[in-house]
C-alpha positions in Angstrom: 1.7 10.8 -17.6 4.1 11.8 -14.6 2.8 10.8 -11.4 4.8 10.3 -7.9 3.8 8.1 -5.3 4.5 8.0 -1.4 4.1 4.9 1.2 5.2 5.3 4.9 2.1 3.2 6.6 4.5 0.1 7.6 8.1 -0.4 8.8 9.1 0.2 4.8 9.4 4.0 3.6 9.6 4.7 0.1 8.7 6.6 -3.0 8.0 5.8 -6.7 8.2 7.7 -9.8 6.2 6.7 -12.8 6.8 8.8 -16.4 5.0 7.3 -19.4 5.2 3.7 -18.1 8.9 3.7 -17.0 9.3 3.5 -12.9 12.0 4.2 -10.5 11.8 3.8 -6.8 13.6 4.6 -3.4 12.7 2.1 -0.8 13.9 1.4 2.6 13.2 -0.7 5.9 13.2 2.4 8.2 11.2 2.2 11.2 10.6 5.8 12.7 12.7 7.6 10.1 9.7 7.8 7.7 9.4 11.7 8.3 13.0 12.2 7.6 13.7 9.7 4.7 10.5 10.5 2.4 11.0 13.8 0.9 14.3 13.4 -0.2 13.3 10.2 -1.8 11.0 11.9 -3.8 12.9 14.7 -4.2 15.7 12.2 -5.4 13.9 10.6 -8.1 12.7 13.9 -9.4 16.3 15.4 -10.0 17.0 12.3 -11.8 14.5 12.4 -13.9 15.1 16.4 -14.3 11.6 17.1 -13.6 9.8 19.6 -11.0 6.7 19.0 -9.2 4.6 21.8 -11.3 5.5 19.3 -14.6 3.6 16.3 -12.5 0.1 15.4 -13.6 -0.6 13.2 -10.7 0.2 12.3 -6.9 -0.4 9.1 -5.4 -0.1 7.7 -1.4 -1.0 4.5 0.7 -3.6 5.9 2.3 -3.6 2.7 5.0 -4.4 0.6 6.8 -1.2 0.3 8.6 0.6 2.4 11.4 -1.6 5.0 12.4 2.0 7.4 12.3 2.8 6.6 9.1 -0.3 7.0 7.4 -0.3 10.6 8.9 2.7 11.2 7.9 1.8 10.2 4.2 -1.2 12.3 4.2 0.3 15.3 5.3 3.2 15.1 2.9 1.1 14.2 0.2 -1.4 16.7 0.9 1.4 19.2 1.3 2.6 18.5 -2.3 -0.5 19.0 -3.4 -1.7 22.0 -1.9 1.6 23.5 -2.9 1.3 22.3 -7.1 -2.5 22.0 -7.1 -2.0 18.6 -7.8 -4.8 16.2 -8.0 -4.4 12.7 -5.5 -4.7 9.3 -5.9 -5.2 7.4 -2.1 -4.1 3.9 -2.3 -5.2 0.8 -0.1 -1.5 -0.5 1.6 -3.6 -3.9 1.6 -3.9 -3.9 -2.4 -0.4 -2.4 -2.8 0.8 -5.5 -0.4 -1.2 -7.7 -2.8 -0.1 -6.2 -5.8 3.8 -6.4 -4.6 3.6 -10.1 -3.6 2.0 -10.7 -6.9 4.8 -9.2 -8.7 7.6 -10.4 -6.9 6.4 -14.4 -6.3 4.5 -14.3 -9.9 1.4 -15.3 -7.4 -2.6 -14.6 -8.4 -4.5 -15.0 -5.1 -2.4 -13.1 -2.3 -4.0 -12.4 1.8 -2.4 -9.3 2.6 -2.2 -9.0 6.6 -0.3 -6.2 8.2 0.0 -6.6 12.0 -2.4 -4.4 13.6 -1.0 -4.9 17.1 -3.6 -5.5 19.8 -4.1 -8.8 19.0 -5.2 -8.0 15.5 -4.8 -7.6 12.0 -5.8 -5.3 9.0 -7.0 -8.2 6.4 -8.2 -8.4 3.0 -8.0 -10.8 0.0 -6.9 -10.5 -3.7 -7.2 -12.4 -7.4 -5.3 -11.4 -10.3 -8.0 -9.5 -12.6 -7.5 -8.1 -16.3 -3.4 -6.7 -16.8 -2.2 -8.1 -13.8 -3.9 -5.9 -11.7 -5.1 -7.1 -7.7 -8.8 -6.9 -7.3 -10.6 -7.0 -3.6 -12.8 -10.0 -3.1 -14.1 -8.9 0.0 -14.0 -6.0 2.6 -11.0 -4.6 4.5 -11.1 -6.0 8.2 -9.5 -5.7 11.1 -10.0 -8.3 13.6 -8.3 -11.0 15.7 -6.6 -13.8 13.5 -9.6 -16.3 15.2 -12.1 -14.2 14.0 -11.0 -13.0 10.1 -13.6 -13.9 7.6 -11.5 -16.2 5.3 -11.7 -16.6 1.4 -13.5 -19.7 -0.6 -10.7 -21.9 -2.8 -7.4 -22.9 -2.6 -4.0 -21.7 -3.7 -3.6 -18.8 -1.5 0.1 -16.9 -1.4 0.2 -14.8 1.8 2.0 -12.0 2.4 2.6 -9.4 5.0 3.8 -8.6 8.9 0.3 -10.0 9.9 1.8 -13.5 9.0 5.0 -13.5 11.5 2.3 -12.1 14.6 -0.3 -15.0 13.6 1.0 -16.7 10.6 0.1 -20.5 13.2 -3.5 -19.1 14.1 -3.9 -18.4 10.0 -2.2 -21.3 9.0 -4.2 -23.7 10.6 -7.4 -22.1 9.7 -7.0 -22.2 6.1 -5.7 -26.0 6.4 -4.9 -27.0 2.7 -6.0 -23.7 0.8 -2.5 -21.7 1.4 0.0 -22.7 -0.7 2.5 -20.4 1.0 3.4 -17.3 3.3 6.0 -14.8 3.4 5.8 -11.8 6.4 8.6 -10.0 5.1 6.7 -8.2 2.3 5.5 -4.6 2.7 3.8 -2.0 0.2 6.0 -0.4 -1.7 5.5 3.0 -3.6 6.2 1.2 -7.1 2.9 -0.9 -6.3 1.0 2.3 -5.5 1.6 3.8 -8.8 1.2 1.2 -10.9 -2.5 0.9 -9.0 -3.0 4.6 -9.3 -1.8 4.9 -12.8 -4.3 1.9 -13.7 -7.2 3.2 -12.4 -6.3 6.7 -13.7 -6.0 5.5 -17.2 -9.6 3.3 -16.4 -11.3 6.9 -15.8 -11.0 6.8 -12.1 -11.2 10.4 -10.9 -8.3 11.4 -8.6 -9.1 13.7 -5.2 -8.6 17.4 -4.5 -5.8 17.8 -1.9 -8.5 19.1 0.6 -10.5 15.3 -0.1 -7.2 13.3 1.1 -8.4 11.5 3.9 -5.9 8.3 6.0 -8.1 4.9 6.6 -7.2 3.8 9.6 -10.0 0.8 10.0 -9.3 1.1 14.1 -11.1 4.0 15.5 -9.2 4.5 19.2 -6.0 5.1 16.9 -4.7 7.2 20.5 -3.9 3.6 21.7 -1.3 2.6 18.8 
């Protein structure tokens, strides 16, 4: 399977490439230079790979929570591609593919993914580890003050995310002895997005029409961001 995956819904831009299991990525901290950076990414890892969109079987995006920009911008690529190579999409929660990053890189297997939501608040949800590795929701996305998040049973919690530089003391002291650590400076990347999408794909998850690509914002006054 060839897929290629997008993610521009945080301060991180990148773009993933996944052919039978092997992946290469382009990833960059680059705050408002998402439009401008993302297609060449992905046009990047295709001439490397010395493949064309037509030979794709499969498109993959974070479809947010996270910057209500970026996620538009994702969309509208994504859709774009699609559209153009009647490609079928996979749309990606930024919260899992935070999880599923953290878990990779700090070998962790309960991960909070918080992505500063500005306002006060923060897009929230919680992960564990379930069969191959792959992050599994224990709850519902939220977006809420950090006072007001509805917090996980058990300890041993890794968190990860912008959410926990903005109110990293207010989440701290709430979860008292369950968090075993924190780290802000994670962000989805587009590796984490199609390893998701390729998992669920091979499960028998059924992928969207281009015309079914919808963002999630979670906030619905998105004029205000």
């Amino acid at each position: 399977m060839k897929l290629l995956a997008i993610d521009t819904a945080t301060e991180a831009c990148s773009a993933a490439l996944w052919v039978d299991g092997e992946i290469t990525q382009r990833f960059d901290i680059a705050p408002q230079q998402h439009a401008s950076l993302i297609l060449p990414m992905a046009q990047q890892l295709l001439a490397e790979a010395e493949l064309t969109v037509p030979q794709l079987d499969l498109l993959a995006f974070g479809r947010g929570p996270g910057s209500f920009t970026g996620v538009r911008i994702a969309v509208s690529v994504i859709q774009g591609i699609a559209f153009a190579a009647d490609l079928p999409v996979f749309p990606v929660s930024t919260l899992t593919a935070l999880a599923q990053g953290a878990a990779r890189e700090q070998d962790v297997t309960r991960v909070l993914s918080a992505i500063d939501a500005r306002m006060g608040e923060l897009y929230w949800s919680s992960y564990v580890s379930g069969p191959e590795g792959i992050m599994q929701p224990t709850g519902e996305e939220q977006l809420a003050a950090p006072s007001a998040i509805l917090l996980p049973t058990g300890s041993g919690w890794y968190g990860a995310g912008s959410g926990w530089y903005s109110h990293g003391e207010i989440l701290r002291e709430r979860l008292a002895g369950r968090l075993e650590n924190s780290h802000s400076e994670h962000y989805p990347h587009a590796l984490d997005i199609a390893t998701l999408a390729a998992h669920d794909f091979s499960a028998g998850s059924e992928p969207l029409p281009a015309e079914q690509v919808l963002p999630v914002y979670l906030r619905n006054n998105v004029i205000r961001r």
